[in-house]
C-alpha positions as CSV (number, residue, x, y, z in Angstrom):
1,X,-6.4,-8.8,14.9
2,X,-3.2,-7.4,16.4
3,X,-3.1,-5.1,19.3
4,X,-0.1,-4.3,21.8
5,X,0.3,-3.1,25.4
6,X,3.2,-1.5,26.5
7,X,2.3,-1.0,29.9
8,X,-0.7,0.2,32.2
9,X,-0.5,4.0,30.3
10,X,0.1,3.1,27.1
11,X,-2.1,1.3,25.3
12,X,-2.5,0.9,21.7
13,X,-5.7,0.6,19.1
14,X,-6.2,-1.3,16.1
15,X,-7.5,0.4,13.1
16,X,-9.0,-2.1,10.3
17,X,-8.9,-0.4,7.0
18,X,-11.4,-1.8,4.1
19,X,-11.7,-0.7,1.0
20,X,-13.7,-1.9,-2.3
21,X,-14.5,-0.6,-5.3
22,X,-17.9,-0.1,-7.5
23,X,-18.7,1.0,-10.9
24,X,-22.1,1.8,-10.8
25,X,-23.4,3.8,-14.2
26,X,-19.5,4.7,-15.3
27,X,-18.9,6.3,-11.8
28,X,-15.8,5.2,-10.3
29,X,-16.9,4.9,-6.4
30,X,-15.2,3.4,-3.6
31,X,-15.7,2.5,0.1
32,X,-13.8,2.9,3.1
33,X,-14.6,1.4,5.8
34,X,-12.6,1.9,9.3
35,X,-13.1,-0.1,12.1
36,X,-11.0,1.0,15.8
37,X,-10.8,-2.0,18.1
38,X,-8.5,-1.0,21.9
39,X,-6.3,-3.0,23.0
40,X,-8.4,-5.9,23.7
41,X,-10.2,-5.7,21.0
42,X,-13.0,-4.9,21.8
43,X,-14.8,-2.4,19.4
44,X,-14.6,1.5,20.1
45,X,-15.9,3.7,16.5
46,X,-16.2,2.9,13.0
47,X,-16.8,5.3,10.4
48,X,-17.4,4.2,6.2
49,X,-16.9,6.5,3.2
50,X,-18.2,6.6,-0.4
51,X,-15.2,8.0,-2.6
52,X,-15.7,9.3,-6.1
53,X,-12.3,9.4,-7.8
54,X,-11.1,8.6,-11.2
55,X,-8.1,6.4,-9.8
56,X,-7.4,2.8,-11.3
57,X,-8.2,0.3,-8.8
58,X,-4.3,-0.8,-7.7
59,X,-3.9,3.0,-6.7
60,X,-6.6,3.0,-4.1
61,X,-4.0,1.8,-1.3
62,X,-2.7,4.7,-1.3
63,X,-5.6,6.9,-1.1
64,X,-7.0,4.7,1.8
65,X,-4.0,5.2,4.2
66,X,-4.5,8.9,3.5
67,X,-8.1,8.9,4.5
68,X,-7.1,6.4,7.2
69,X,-4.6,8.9,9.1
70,X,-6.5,12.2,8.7
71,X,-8.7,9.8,11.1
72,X,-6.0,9.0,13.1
73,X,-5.5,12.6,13.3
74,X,-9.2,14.2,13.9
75,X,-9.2,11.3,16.7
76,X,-6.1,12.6,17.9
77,X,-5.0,8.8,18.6
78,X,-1.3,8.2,19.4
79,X,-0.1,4.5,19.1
80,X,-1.8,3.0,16.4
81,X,-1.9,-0.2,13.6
82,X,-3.4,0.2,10.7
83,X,-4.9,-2.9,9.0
84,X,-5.8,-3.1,5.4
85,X,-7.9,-5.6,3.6
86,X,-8.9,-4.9,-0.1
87,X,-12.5,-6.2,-2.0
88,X,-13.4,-6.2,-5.2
């Protein structure tokens, strides 16, 4: 895991991104799952997702940093790196 420290006021977080896909009955469903380590990496939150989309699987990366950053957002978190990881 990578996090970074600039200094005693700014400190960064580590978001780990994973995301796998399911077809169970003809549904296309996926999971998120976010994982937000500080800056010694030590774990803070971690919130998972089920996702019904019609989407082939490549385009799910895309989708995922969406979700990812509206996170970020609600969280109101500032320095940040996001980490993906993809399962099948």
């Amino acid at each position: 895991m990578q996090t970074r420290s600039t200094g005693a006021n700014q400190v960064w977080v580590s978001i780990n991104v994973m995301w796998m896909s399911s077809s169970l009955r003809g549904l296309n469903k996926f999971g998120l799952g976010m994982c937000i380590r500080d800056d010694e990496g030590h774990f803070v939150l971690a919130k998972m997702e089920w996702i019904y989309l019609f989407l082939d699987v490549d385009l799910w990366e895309a989708p995922s940093i969406l979700f990812a950053l509206r996170w970020v957002c609600d969280l109101q978190l500032a320095k940040v790196v996001l980490r993906w990881t993809r399962r099948w």
